[in-house]
Every structure is written in C-alpha cells, then in structure tokens.
Biotite code that builds the C-alpha atoms (Angstrom):
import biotite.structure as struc

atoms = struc.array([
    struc.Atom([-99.373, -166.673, 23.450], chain_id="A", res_id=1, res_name="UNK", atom_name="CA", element="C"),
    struc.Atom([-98.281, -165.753, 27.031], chain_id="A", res_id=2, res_name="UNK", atom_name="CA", element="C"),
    struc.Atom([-101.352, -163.645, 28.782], chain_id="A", res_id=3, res_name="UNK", atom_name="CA", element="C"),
    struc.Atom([-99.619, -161.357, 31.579], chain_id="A", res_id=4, res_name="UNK", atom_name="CA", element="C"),
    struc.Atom([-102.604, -159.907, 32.928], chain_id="A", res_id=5, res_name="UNK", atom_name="CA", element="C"),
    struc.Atom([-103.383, -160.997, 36.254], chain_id="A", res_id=6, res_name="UNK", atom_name="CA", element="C"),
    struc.Atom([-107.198, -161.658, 36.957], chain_id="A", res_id=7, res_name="UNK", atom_name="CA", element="C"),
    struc.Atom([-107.517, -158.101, 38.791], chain_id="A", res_id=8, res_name="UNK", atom_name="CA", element="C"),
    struc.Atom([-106.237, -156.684, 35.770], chain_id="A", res_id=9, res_name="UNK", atom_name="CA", element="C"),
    struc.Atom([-108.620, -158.775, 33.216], chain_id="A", res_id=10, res_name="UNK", atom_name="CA", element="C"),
    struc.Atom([-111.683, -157.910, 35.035], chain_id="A", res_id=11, res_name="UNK", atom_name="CA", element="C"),
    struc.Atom([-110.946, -154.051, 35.328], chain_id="A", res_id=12, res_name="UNK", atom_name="CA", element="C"),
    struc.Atom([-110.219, -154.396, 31.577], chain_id="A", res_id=13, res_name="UNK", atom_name="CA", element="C"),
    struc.Atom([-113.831, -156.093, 30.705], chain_id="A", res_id=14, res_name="UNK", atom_name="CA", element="C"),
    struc.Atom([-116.169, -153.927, 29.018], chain_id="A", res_id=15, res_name="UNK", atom_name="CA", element="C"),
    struc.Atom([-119.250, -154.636, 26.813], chain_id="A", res_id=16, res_name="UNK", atom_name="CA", element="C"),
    struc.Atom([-118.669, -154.167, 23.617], chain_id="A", res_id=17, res_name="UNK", atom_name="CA", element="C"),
    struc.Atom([-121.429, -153.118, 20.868], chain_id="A", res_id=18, res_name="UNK", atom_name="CA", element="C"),
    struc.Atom([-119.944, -153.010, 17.838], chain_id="A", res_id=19, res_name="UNK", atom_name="CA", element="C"),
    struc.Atom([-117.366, -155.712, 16.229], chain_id="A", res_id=20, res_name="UNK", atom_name="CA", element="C"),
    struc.Atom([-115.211, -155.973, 13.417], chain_id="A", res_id=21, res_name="UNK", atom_name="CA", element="C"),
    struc.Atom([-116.222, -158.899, 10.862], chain_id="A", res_id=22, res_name="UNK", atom_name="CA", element="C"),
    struc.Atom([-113.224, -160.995, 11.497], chain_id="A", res_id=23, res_name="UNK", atom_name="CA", element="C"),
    struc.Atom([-113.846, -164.178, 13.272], chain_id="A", res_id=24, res_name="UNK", atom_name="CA", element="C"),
    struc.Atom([-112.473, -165.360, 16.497], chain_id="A", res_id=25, res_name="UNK", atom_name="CA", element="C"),
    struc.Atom([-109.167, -167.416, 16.050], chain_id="A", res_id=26, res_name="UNK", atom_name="CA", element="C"),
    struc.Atom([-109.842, -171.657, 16.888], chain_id="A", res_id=27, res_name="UNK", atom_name="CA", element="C"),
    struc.Atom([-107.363, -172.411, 19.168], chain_id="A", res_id=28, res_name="UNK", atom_name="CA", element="C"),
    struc.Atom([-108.458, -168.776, 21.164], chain_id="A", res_id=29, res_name="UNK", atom_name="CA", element="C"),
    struc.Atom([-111.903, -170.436, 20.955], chain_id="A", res_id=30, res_name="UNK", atom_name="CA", element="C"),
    struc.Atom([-111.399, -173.322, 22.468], chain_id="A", res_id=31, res_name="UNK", atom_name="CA", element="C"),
    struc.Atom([-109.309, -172.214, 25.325], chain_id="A", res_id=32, res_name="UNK", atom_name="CA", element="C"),
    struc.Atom([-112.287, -169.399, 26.027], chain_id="A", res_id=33, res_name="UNK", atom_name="CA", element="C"),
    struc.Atom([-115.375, -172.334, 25.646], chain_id="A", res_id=34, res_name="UNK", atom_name="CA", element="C"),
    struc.Atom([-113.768, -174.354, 27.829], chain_id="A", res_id=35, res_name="UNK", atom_name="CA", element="C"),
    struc.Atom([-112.941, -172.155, 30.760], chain_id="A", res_id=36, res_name="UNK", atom_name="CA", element="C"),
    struc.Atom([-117.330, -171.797, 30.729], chain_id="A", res_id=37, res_name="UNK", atom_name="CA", element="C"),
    struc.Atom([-116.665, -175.969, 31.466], chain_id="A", res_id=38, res_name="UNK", atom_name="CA", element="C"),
    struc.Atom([-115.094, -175.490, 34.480], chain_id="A", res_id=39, res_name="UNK", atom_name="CA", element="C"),
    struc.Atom([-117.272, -172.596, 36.101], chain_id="A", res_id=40, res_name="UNK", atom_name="CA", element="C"),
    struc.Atom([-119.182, -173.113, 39.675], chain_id="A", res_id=41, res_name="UNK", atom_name="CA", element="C"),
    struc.Atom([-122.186, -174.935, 38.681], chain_id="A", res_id=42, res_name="UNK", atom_name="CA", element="C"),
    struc.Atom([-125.386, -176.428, 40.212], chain_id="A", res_id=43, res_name="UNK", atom_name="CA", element="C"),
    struc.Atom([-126.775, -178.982, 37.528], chain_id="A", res_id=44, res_name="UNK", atom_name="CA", element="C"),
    struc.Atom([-126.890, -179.512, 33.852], chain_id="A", res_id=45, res_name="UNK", atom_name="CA", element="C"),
    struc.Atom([-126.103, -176.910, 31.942], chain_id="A", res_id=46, res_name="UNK", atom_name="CA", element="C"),
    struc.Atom([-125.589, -176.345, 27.315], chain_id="A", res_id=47, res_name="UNK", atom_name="CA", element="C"),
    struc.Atom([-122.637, -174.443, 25.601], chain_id="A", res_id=48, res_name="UNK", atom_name="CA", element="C"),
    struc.Atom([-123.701, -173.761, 22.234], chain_id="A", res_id=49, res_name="UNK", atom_name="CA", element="C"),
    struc.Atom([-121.116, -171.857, 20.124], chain_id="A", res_id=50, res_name="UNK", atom_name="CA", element="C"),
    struc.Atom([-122.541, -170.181, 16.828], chain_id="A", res_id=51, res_name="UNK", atom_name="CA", element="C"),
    struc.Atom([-120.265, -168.601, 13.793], chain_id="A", res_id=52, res_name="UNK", atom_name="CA", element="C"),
    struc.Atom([-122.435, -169.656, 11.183], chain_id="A", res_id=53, res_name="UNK", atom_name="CA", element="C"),
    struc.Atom([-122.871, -166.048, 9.954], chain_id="A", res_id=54, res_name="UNK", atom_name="CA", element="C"),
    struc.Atom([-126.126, -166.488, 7.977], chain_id="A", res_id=55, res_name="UNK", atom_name="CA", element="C"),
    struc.Atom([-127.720, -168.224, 11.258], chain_id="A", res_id=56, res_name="UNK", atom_name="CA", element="C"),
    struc.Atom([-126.530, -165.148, 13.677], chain_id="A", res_id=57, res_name="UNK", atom_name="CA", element="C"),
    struc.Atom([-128.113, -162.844, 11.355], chain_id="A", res_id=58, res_name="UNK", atom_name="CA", element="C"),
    struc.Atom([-131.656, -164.804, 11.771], chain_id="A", res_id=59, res_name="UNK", atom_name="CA", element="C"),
    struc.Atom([-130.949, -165.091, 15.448], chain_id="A", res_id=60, res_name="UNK", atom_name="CA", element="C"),
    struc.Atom([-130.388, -161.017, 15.189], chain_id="A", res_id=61, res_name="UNK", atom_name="CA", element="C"),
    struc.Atom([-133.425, -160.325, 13.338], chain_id="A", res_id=62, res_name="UNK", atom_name="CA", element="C"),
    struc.Atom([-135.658, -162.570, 14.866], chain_id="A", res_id=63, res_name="UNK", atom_name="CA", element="C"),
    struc.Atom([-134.286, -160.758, 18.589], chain_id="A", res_id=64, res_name="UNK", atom_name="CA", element="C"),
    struc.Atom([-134.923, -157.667, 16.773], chain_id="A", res_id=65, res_name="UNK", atom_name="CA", element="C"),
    struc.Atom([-138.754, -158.000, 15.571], chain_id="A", res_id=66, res_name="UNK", atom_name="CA", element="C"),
    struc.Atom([-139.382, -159.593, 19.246], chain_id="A", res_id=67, res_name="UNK", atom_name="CA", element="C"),
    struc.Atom([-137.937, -156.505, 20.855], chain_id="A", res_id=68, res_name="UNK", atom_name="CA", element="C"),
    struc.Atom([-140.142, -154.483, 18.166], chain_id="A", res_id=69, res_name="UNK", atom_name="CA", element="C"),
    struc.Atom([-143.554, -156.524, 19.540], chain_id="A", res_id=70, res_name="UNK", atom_name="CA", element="C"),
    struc.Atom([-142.455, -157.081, 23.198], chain_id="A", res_id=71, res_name="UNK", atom_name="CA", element="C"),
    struc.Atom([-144.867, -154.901, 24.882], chain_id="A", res_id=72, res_name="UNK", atom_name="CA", element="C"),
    struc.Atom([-141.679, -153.748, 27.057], chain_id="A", res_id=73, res_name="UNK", atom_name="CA", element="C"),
    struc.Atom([-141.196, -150.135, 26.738], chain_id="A", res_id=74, res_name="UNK", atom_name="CA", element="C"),
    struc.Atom([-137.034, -150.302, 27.298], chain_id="A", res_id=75, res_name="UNK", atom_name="CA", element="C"),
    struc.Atom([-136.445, -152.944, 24.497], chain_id="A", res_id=76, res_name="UNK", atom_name="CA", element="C"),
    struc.Atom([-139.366, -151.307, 21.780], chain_id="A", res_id=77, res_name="UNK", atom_name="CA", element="C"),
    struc.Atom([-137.089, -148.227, 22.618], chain_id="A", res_id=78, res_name="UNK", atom_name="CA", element="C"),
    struc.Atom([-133.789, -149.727, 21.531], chain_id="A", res_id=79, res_name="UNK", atom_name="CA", element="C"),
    struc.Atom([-135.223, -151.744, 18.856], chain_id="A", res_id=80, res_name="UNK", atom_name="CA", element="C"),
    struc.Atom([-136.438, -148.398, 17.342], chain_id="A", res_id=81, res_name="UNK", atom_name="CA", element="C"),
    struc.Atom([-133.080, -146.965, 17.111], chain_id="A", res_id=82, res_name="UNK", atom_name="CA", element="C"),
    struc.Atom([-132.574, -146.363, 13.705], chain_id="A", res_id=83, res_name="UNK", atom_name="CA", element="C"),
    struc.Atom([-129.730, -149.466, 12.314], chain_id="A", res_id=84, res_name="UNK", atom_name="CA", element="C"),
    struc.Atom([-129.667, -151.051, 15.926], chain_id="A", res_id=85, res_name="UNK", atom_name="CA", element="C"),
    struc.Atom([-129.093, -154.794, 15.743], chain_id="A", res_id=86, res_name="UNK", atom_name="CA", element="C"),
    struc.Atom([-129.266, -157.114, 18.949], chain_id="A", res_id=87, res_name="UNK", atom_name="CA", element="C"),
    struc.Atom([-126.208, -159.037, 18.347], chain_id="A", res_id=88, res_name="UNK", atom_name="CA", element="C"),
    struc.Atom([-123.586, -155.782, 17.159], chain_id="A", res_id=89, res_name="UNK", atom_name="CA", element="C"),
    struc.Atom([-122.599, -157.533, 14.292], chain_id="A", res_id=90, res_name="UNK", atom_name="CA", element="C"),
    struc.Atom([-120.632, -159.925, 16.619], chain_id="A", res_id=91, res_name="UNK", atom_name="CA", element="C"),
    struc.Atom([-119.307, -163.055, 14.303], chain_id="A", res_id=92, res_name="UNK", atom_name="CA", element="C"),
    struc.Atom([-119.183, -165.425, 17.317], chain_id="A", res_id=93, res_name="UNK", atom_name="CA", element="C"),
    struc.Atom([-122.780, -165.901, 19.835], chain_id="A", res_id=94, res_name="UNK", atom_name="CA", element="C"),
    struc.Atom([-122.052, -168.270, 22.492], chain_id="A", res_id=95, res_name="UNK", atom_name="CA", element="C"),
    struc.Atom([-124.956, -169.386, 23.864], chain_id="A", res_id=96, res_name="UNK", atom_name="CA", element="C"),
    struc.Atom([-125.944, -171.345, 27.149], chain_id="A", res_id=97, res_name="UNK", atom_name="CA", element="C"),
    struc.Atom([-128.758, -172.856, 28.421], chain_id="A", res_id=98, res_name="UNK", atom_name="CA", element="C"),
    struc.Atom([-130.151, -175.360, 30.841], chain_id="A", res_id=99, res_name="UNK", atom_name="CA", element="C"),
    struc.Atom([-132.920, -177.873, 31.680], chain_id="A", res_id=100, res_name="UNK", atom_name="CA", element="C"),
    struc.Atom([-136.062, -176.215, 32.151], chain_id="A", res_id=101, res_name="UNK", atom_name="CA", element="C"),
    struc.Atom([-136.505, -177.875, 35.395], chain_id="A", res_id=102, res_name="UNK", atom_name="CA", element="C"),
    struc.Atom([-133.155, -176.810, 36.536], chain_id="A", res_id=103, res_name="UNK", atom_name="CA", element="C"),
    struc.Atom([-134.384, -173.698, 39.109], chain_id="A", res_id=104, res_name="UNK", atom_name="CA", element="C"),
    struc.Atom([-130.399, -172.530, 39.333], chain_id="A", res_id=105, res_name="UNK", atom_name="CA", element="C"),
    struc.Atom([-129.849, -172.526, 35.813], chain_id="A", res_id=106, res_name="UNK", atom_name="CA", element="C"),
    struc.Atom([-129.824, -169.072, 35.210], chain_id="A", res_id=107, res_name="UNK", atom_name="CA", element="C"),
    struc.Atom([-126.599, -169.261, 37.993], chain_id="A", res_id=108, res_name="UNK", atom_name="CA", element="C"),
    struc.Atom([-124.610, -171.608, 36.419], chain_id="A", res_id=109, res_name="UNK", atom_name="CA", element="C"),
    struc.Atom([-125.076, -170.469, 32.602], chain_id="A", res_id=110, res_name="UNK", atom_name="CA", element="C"),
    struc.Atom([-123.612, -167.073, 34.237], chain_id="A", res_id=111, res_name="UNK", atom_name="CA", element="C"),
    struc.Atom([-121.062, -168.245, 36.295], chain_id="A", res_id=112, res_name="UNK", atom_name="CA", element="C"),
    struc.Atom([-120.050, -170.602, 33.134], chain_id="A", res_id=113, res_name="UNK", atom_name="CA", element="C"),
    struc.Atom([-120.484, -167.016, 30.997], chain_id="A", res_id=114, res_name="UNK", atom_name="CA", element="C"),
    struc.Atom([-118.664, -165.033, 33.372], chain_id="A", res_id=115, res_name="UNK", atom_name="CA", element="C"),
    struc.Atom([-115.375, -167.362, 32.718], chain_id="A", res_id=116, res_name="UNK", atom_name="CA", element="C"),
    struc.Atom([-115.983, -167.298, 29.489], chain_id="A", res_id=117, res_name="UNK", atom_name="CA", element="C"),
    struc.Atom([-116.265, -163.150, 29.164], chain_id="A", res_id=118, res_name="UNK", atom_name="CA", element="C"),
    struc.Atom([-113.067, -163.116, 31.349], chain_id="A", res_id=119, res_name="UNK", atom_name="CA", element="C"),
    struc.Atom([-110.693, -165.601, 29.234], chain_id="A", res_id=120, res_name="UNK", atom_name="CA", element="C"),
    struc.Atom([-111.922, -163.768, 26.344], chain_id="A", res_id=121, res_name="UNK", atom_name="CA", element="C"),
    struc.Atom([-110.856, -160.413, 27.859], chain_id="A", res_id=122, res_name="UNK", atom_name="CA", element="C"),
    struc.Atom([-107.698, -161.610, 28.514], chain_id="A", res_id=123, res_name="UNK", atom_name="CA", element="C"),
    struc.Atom([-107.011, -163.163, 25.119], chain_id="A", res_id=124, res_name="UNK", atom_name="CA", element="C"),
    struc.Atom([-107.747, -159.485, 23.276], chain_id="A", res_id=125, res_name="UNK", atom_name="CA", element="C"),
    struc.Atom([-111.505, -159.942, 22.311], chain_id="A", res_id=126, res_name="UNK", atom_name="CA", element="C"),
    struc.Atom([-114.259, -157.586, 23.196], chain_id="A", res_id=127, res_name="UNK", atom_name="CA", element="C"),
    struc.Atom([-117.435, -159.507, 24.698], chain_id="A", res_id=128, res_name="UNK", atom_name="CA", element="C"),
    struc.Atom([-121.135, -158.469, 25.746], chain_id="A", res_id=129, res_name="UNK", atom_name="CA", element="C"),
    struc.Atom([-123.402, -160.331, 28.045], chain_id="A", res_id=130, res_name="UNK", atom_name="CA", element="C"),
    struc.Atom([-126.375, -160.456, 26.406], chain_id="A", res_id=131, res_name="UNK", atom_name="CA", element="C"),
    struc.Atom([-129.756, -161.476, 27.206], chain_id="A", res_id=132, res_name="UNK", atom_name="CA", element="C"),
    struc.Atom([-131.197, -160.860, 23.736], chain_id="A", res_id=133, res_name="UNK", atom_name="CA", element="C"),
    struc.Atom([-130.295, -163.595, 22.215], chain_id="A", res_id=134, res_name="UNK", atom_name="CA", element="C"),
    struc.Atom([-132.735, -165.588, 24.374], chain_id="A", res_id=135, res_name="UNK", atom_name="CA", element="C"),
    struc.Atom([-135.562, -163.686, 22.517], chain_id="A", res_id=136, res_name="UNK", atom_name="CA", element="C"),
    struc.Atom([-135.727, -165.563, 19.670], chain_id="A", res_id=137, res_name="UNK", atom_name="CA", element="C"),
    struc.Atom([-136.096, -168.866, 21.909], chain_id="A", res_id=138, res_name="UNK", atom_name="CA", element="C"),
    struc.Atom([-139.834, -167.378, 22.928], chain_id="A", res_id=139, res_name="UNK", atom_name="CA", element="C"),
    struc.Atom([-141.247, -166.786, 20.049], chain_id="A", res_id=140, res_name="UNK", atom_name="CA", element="C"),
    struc.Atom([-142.580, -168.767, 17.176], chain_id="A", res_id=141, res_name="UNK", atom_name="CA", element="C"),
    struc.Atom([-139.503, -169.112, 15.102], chain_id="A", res_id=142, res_name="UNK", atom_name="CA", element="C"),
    struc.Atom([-137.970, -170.483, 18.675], chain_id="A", res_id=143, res_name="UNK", atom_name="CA", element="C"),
    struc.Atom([-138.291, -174.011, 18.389], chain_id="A", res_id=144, res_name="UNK", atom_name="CA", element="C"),
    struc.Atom([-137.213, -173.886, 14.738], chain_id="A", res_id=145, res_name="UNK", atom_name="CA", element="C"),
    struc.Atom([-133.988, -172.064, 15.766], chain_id="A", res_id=146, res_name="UNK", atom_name="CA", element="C"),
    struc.Atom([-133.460, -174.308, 18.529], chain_id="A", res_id=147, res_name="UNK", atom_name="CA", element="C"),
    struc.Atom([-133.460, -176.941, 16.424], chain_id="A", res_id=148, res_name="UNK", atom_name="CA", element="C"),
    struc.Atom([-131.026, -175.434, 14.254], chain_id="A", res_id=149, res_name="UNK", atom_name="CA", element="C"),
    struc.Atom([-128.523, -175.094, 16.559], chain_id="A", res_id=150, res_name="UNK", atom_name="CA", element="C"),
    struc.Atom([-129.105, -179.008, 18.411], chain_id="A", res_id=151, res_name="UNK", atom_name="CA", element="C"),
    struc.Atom([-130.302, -177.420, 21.208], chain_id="A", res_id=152, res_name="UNK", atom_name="CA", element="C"),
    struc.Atom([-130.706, -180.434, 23.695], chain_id="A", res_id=153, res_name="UNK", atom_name="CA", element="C"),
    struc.Atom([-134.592, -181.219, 23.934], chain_id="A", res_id=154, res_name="UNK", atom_name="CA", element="C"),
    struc.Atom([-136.069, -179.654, 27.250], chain_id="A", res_id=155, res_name="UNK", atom_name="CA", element="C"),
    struc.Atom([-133.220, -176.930, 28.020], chain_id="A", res_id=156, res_name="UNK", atom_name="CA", element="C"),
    struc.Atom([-133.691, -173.386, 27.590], chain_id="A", res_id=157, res_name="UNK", atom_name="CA", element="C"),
    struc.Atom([-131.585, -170.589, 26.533], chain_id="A", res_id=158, res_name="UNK", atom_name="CA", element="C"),
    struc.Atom([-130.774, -168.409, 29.644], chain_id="A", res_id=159, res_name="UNK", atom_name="CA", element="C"),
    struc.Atom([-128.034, -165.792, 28.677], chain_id="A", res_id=160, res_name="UNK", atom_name="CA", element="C"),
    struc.Atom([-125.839, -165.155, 25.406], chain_id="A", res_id=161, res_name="UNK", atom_name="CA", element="C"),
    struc.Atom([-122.218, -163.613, 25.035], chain_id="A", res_id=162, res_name="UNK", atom_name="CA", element="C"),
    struc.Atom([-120.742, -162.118, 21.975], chain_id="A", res_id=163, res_name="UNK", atom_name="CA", element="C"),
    struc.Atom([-117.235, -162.755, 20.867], chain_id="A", res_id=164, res_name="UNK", atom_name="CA", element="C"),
    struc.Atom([-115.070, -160.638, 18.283], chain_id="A", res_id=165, res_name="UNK", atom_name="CA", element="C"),
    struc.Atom([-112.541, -158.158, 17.806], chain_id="A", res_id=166, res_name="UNK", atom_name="CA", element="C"),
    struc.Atom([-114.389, -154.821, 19.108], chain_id="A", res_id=167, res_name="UNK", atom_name="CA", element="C"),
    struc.Atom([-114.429, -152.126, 16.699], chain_id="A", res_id=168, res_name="UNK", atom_name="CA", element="C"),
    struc.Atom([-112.248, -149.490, 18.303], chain_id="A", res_id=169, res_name="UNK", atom_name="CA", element="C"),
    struc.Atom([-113.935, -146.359, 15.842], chain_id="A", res_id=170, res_name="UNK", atom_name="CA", element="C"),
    struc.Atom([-116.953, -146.918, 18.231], chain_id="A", res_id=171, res_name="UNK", atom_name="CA", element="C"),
    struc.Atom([-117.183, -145.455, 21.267], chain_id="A", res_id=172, res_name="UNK", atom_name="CA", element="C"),
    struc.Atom([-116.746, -147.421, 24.680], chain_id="A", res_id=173, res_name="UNK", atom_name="CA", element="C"),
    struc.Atom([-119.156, -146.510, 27.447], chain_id="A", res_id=174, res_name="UNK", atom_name="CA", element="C"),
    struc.Atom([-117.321, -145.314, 30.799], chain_id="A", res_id=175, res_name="UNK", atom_name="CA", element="C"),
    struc.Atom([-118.310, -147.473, 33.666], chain_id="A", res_id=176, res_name="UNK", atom_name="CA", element="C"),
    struc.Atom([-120.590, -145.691, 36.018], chain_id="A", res_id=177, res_name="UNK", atom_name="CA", element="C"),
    struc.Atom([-119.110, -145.987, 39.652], chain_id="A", res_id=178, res_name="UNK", atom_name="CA", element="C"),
    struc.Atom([-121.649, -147.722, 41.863], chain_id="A", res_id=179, res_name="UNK", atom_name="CA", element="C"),
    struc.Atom([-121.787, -146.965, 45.854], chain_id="A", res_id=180, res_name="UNK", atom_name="CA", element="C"),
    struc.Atom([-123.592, -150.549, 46.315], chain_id="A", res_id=181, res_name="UNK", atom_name="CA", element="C"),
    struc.Atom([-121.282, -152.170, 49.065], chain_id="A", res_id=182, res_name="UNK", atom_name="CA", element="C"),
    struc.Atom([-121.802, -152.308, 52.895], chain_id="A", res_id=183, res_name="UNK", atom_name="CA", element="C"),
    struc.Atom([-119.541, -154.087, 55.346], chain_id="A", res_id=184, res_name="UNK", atom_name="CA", element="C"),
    struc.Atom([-120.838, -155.611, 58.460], chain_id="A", res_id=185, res_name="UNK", atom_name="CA", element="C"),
    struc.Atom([-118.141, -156.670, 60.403], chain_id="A", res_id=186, res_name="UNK", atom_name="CA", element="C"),
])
C-alpha cells in the first residue's frame, strides 16, 4: 500500500472516532502503526501494550464503565449514564501505554509515542480515539488483576489508551471546534 497523504494532510484528516465497526485491524497495518509509537520523542522507559483479545476489551470496557459510574466526578458519572454508552466504542483494537511510576515525564512520552501512533493509523484508513478511560480500570480493585492480564511490566502505570478500527461511518463525526489559542511574540 502506497500512503499519498503528506503529514499536513494526515493530521487535518485525524478525528476521534466513537463508534467502530467489528472488524479487526489488518497485522501487517498493525505493526507498521505500533511501531511508529517506538520511535516517538521520549524521556525514559516507557510500555506498548496492544489488546484484540475481544473478551478482555469488553472487561476493560465495563470495568472503565462502573468506575466512571462511582467516580465522584460529575463529567464522567454524566457520560457513563448515557443510556448504551461504552468507554471503549466497541473499538476491536486498545493500544495501551504506560510507564514506570517513578518516571515524572511519562505521561509525555506515552503521548508523544500515542500521537505517532494515532497519525500512522490515520494515514493507513483507521479511525482512532485518544482515550484516557482505559486507564480507569488500572485504579480500581480489578486493576492489578487486569494488569496482570495483559503482562503489564511490574511498577509501570497505564497513562493514556488509543482505539484502533475501522470507524463506523453511519455515526456521526463531531466537527472540530476552531480554537483562537495561539499568540506570536516575535
């Protein structure tokens, strides 16, 4: 496959998607997108965990879902009560990257390392989302259980997730809102 986007055209393209079709993402696409989070900026040890296994997305989904349900935090006990939401949008591939605990610029280098990965995806025809609920499940009781699950490395923690598939185009696609959030000083 020849991709003739240029990167300008990739990143205008990106949009979070929240709602895929259950086909799964093809292996030799998947490789090529894991490894471009390899090569991202980084500042210390960081985890790329890739997860298809469909039965242990959906307890990563629910388990998200009854933490948002019990989080105390108005904004996710508001989506969580949306009648058939799920966390992960029925998204057949959760990539998910984490760091040592200890590591204070983690957080930067699992998204710089998702970033890449969001943007090769683009560019290859899937639809992505950043997502930070796929942490949830990491804090509460079922976390260390699901952590082991997936061979988390001991002592890292799961920063940010992104969700891989083919988007389901009968669902609507937000607009981007245009932000006025850049000065020059020159």
């Amino acid at each position: 496959m020849v991709i003739n986007m240029s990167i300008f055209n990739v990143i205008e393209k990106r949009r979070s998607i929240r709602s895929y079709l259950d086909e799964n993402v093809n292996e030799d696409d998947l490789k090529k997108i894991v490894d471009t989070g390899k090569i991202a900026p980084i500042a210390g040890e960081f985890q790329i965990t890739v997860v298809q296994n469909k039965d242990l997305i959906q307890k990563i989904n629910d388990v998200a879902l009854d933490t948002m349900k019990n989080s105390g935090n108005e904004f996710l006990e508001s989506r969580a009560a949306i009648p058939g939401y799920q966390p992960l949008y029925g998204a057949p591939t959760l990539i998910l990257l984490s760091a040592p605990e200890e590591n204070i610029y983690g957080a930067l280098t699992t998204s710089a390392a998702a970033e890449n990965i969001i943007l090769a995806a683009t560019a290859l025809e899937y639809g992505t989302c950043y997502a930070i609920t796929p942490t949830l499940p990491f804090i509460s009781p079922a976390g260390d259980e699901i952590a082991k699950e997936l061979g988390l490395p001991e002592g890292f923690k799961v920063l940010i997730g992104v969700l891989i598939g083919k988007a389901d185009e009968s669902e609507e696609i937000a607009e981007r809102a245009e932000l006025d959030n850049i000065n020059y000083v020159k």
